[in-house]
C-alpha positions in Angstrom: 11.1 89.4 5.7 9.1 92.4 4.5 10.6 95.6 4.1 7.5 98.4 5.1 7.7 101.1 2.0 6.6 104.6 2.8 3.5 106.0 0.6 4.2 109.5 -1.1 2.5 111.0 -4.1 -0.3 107.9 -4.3 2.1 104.8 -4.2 4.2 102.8 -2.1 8.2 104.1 -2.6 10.9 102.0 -1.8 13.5 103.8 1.2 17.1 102.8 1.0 17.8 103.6 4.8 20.8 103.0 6.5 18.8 101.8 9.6 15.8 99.2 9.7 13.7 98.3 12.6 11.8 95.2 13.2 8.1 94.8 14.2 7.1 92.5 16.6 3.8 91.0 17.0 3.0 91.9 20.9 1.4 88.6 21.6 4.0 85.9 20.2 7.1 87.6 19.5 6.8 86.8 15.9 8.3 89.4 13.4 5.8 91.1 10.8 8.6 93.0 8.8 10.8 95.9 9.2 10.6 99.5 9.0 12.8 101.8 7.3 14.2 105.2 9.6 13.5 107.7 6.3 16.1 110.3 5.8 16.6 114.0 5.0 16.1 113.0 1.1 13.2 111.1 1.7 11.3 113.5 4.0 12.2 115.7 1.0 10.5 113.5 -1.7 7.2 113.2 0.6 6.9 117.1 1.4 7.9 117.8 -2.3 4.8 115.4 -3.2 2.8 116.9 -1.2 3.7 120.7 -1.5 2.9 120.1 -5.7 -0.5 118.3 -4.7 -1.1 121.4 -2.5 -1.6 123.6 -5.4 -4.5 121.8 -6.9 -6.2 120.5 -3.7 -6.6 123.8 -2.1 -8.5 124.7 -5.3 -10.9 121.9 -5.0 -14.3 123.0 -4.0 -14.7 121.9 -0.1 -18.2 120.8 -1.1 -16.2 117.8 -3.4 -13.3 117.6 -0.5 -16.2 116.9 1.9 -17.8 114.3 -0.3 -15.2 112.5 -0.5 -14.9 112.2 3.4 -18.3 110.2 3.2 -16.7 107.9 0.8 -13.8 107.3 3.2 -16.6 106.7 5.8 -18.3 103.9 4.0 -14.8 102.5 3.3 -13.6 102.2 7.1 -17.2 100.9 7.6 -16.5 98.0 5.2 -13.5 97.1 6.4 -13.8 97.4 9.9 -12.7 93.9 10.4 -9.5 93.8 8.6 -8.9 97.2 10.6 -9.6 96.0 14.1 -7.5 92.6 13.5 -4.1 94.7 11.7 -4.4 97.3 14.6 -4.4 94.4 16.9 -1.5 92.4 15.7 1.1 95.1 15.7 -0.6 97.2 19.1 -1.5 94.0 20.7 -5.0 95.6 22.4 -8.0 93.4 22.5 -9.8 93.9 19.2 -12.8 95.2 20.6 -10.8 98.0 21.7 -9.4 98.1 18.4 -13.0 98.6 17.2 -13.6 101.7 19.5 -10.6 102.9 18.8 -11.2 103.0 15.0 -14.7 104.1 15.3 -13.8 107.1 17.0 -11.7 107.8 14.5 -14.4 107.5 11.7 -16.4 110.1 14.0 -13.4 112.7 13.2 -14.4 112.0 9.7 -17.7 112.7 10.0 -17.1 115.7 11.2 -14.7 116.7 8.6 -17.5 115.8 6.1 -19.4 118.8 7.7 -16.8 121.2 6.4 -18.7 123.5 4.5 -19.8 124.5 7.5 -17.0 124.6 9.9 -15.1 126.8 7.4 -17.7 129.4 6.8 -16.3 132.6 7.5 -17.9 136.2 9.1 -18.4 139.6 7.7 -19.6 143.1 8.8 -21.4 144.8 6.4 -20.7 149.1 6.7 -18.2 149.2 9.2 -17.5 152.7 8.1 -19.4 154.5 5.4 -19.1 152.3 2.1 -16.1 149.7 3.9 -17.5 146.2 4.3 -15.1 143.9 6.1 -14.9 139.9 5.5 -12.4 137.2 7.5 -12.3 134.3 5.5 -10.3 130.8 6.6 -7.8 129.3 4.0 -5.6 126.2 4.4 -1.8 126.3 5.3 0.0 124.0 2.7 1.6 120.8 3.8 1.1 119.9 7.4 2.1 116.3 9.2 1.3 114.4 12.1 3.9 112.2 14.3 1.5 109.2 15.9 2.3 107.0 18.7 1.9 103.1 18.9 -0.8 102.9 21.3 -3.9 104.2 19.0 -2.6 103.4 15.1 -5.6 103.4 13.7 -7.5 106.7 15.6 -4.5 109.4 16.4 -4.0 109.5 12.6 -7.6 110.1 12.1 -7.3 112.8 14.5 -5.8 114.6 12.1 -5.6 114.1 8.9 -9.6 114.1 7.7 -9.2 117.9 9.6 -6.3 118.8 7.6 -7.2 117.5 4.0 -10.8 118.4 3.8 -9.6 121.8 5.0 -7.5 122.0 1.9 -4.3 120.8 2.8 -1.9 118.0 2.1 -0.9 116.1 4.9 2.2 113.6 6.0 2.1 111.1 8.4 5.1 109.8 10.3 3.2 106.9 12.3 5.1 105.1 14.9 7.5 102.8 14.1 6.2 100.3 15.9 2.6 100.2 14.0 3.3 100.9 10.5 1.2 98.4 9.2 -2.1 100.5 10.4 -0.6 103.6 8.6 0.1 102.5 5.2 -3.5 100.3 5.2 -5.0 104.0 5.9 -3.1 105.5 3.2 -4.7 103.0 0.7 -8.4 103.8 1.8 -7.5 107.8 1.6 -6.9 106.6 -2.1 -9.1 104.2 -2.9 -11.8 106.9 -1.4 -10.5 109.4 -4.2 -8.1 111.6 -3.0 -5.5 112.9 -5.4 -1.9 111.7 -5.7 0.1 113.5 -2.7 -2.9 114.5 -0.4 -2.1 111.8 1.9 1.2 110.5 2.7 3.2 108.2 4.9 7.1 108.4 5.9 8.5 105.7 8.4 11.0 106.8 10.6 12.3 107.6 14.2 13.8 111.0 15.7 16.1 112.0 12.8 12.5 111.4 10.6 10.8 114.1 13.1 13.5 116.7 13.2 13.7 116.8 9.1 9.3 117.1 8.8 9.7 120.2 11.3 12.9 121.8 9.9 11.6 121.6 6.2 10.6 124.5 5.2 7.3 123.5 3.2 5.7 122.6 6.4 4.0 124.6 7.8 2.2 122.7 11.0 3.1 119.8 13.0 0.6 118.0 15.5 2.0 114.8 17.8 0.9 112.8 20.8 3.9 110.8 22.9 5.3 111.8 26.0 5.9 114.6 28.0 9.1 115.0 26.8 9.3 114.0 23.1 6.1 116.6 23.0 8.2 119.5 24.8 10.7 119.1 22.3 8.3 118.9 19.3 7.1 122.2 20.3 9.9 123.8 21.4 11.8 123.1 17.8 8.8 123.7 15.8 8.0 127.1 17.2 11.8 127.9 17.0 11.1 127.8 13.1 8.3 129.8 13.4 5.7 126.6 12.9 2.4 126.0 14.2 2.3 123.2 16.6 0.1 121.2 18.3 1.8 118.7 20.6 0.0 116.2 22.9 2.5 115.0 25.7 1.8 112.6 28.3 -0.7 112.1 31.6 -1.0 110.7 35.0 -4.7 110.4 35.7 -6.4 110.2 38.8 -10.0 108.4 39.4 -11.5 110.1 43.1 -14.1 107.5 44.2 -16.3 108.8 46.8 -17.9 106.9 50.1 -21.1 107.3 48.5 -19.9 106.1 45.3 -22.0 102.8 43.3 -19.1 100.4 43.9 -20.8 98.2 40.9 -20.1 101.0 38.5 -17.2 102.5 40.3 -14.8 99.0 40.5 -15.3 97.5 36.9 -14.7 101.5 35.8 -11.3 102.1 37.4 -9.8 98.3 36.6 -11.2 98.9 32.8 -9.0 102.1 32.8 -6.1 101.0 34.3 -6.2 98.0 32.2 -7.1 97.7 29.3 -5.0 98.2 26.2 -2.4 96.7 28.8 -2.5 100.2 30.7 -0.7 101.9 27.6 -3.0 104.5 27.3 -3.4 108.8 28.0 -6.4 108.5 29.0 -5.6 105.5 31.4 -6.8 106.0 35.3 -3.6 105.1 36.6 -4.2 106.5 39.8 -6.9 105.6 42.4 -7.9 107.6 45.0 -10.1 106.4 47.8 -11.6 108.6 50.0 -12.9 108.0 53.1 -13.8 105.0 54.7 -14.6 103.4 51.0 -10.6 102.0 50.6 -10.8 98.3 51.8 -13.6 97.6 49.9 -12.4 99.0 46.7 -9.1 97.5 47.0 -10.3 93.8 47.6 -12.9 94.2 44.4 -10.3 95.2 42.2 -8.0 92.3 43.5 -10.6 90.1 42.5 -11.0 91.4 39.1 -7.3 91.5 38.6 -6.6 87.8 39.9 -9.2 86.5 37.4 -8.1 88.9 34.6 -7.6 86.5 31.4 -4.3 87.5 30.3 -3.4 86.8 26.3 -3.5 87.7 22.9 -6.4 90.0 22.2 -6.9 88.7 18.9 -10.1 86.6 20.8 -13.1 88.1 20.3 -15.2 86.0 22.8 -13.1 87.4 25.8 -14.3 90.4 27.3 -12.2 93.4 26.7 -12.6 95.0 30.1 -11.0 92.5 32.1 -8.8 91.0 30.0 -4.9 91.8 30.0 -3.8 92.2 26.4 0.4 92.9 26.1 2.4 95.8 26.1 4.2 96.4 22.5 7.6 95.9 23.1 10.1 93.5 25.3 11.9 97.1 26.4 8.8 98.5 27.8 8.1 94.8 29.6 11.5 95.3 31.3 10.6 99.1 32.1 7.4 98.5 33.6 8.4 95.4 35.5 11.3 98.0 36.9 8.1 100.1 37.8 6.6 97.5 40.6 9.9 96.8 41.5 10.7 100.5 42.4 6.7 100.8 44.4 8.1 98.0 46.4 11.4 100.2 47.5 9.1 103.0 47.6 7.3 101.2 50.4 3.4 100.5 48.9 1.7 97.5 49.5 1.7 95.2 46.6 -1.7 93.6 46.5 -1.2 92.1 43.1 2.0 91.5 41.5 1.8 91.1 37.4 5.0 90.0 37.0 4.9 86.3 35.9 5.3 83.5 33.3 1.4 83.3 31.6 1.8 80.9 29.6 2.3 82.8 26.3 5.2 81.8 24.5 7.2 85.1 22.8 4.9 87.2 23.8 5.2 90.7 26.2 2.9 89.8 28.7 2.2 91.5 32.5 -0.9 90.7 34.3 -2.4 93.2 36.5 -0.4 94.9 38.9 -2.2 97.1 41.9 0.0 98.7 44.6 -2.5 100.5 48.3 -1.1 102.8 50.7 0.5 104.4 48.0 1.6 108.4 49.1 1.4 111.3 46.5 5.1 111.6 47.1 5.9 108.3 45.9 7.5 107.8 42.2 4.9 105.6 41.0 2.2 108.0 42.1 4.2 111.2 40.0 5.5 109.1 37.3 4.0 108.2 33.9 4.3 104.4 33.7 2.1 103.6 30.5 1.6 100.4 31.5 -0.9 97.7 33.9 0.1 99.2 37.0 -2.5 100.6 39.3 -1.7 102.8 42.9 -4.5 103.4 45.0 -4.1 106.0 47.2 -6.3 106.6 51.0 -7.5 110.4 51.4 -9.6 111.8 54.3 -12.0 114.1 51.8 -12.4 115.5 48.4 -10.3 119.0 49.6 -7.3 116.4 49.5 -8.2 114.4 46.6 -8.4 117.5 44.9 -5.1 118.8 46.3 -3.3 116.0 45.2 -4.7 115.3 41.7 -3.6 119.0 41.1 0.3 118.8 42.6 0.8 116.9 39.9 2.8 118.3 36.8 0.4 116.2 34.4 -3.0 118.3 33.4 -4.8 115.4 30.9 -7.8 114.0 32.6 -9.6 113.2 36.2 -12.5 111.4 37.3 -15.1 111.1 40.4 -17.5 108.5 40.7 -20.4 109.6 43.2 -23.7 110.4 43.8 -23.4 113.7 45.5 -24.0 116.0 42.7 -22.6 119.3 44.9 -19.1 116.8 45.2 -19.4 116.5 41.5 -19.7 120.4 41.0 -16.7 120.9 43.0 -14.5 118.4 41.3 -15.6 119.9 38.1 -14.7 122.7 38.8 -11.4 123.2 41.0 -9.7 119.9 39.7 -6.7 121.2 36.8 -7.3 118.9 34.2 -8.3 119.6 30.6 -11.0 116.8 30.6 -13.3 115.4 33.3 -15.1 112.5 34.1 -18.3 111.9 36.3 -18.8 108.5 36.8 -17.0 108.3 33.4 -13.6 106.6 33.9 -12.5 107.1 30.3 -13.2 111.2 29.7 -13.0 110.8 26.1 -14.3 113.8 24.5 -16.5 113.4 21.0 -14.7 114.6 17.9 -17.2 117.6 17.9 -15.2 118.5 20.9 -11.4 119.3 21.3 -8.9 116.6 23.1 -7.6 119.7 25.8 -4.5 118.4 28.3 -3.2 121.5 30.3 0.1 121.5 31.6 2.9 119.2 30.8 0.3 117.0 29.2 0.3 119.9 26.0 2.1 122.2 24.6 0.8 124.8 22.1 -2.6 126.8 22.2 -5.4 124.6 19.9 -5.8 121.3 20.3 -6.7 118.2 18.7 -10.5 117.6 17.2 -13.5 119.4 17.4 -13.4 123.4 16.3 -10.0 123.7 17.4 -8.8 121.2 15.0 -10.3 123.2 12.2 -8.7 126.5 13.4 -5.3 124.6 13.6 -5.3 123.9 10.0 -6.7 127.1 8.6 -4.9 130.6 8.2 -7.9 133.4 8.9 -7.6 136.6 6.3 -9.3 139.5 6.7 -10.7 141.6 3.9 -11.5 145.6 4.1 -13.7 146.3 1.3 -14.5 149.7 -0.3 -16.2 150.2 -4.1 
């Protein structure tokens, strides 16, 4: 079985770790290799690789840094395919979601190709007789990223084509779970033409984390997991004065309206809930249906989730948005499956039940699950589940839609469907979540614009993509001039 190798200072590196993991294939159970936990010494060897490309690569000209981000371009263009199917096998998401997963990746590159722009600085010219003043931006030194399993391919590319054509060297610590996706990446950053150390991957788990942020050549540390793991991110990183950027997790409510376009509204909420076997932070986990407009929702739904195809999403002539891919691991099987079982204590109807043999030998496999009557109050309303699981819950009006979505502790995203553009307005504006949707059940923002959870779904002050990515990675210096 293969042994995964990390990738420091432009080739693959061999870790003797006391603790290997193995890496299922979601959809059969079948092993594609193991992954080493990296320790202390060889956190040390990546940063040290990095730190000594540093001193070169921040001299580069940003004009050549961004040229080579077109090159990577072209290269993820090319081999698109082999992407989408490698994402697949060790995420297990349909590989059309694989696709727009990666291709919104490759937008973060293109707009890290545009960085002679984004870096450009400001001056004042005669601020006081004969004093000009100048704030120019300059990159930090080594920086890394700490990825989940759920987007292998796109969560790196968050990052990394921000931090290197800004003129730092960068380490990523992808999940241990998809390190296949991580290591493929590292061979494009080189093959594209980036030096020796600029890009850089360490395999590990919690001890891997801890040594990136306490080392003292790092300087900035971005992540996306949960709630918690991002708390604690944050909270040790800015203990050692780091700059952090930590992306935790989400519950996400969809509000559809009575006067909503059911034809858009239903395929909309099940796509979110669903696909990518629910395991997403952008997922609509949470229905709300207000009004009268409940029964009818519910029963479309149903119907979409009883004839969900539920299997391997390695087959492209399925359609992605109502098909049931699995979830990554036989734990988080178990843990969801808990999940319904807990709504039923709780006291919500079960509609649909995804608990079930399909068919699919090996694999971790839960069809769609959608729980009504479900109460604000309840567990599986509050609670992060990152899985298939749908709760639809009944409100009067928006005021109580609203009132609800914002109780909760999670700030990530929200979404109305409806043709009443004052409604709209409203939700826009008093709902507290970082992003918003209007008849848009997946609010993903554009790389040109930032990723921006509030409350317990970020910790830190810039977030991911768009200007704030390039301010994350840059330290501003102001120059007072006199001659």
């Amino acid at each position: 079985m293969e042994l995964f190798e990390n990738f420091v200072g432009g080739n693959r590196i061999a870790v003797e770790a006391e603790q290997n993991l193995e890496v299922p294939d979601p959809a059969t159970g079948e092993l594609l290799g193991q992954v080493p936990l990296s320790g202390t010494s060889d956190v040390d060897r990546a940063v040290g690789a990095a730190h000594e490309a540093f001193k070169e690569w921040r001299e580069e000209p940003v004009t050549r840094r961004a040229r080579r981000m077109f090159r990577l371009q072209v290269l993820l263009e090319d081999h698109l395919d082999e992407l989408c199917e490698l994402a697949t096998r060790e995420n297990g998401k349909h590989v059309e979601e694989s696709e727009a997963e990666i291709r919104r990746g490759i937008e973060v590159v293109e707009l890290a190709a545009s960085m002679t722009t984004l870096m450009k600085g400001e001056t004042l010219d005669q601020v006081s007789r004969g004093v000009d003043v100048a704030l120019y931006r300059e990159p930090l030194g080594v920086v890394t990223a700490v990825t989940p399993f759920n987007f292998p391919m796109m969560i790196p590319l968050w990052f990394a084509p921000l931090a290197i054509a800004t003129g730092n060297t960068f380490i990523l610590k992808p999940s241990q779970r998809t390190p296949l996706s991580a290591l493929r990446l590292a061979e494009l950053f080189k093959e594209a033409g980036f030096p020796d150390g600029v890009f850089n991957v360490v395999h590990g788990a919690r001890e891997t984390v801890e040594a990136l942020i306490d080392h003292p050549q790092v300087r900035a540390i971005s992540s996306v997991g949960s709630s918690a793991a991002a708390k604690n991110i944050y909270t040790r990183a800015a203990e050692r004065g780091k700059r952090v950027q930590a992306l935790g997790g989400a519950k996400n409510h969809l509000v559809v309206m009575p006067d909503a376009d059911l034809d858009l509204a239903a395929p909309g909420v099940f796509s979110s809930a669903f696909s990518n076997g629910g395991q997403r932070c952008l997922a609509g986990s949470v229905g709300i249906a207000v009004g009268d407009i409940g029964d009818e929702l519910v029963e479309r739904l149903a119907g979409v989730a009883r004839e969900a195809r539920v299997g391997s999403g390695l087959d492209r002539g399925t359609d992605a948005d109502t098909s049931i891919t699995p979830v990554t691991t036989p734990e988080a099987k178990e843990r969801i499956a808990g999940w319904i079982s807990r709504g039923e204590e709780e006291g919500a109807r079960l509609v649909v039940d995804g608990r079930g043999d399909y068919g699919e030998d090996g694999g971790f496999f839960l069809g769609a699950t959608i729980f009504d009557n479900v109460t604000p109050e309840m567990e599986i309303a509050k609670e992060e589940i990152f899985g298939p699981v749908l709760t639809v819950e009944r409100m009067e009006d928006l005021d109580q839609a609203i009132q609800a979505i914002n109780k909760s502790r999670y700030g990530n995203a929200a979404g109305i469907f409806t043709r009443d553009g004052a409604a709209a307005r409203k939700f826009r504006r008093e709902v507290e979540c970082g992003m918003i949707g209007v008849n848009i059940s997946v609010p993903a923002p554009v790389a040109y614009f930032p990723f921006t959870g509030w409350k317990d779904s970020f910790f830190g002050d810039l977030h991911a993509t768009g200007r704030d990515g390039v301010e994350f990675y840059t330290e501003r210096k102001v120059v007072i001039e006199r001659w």
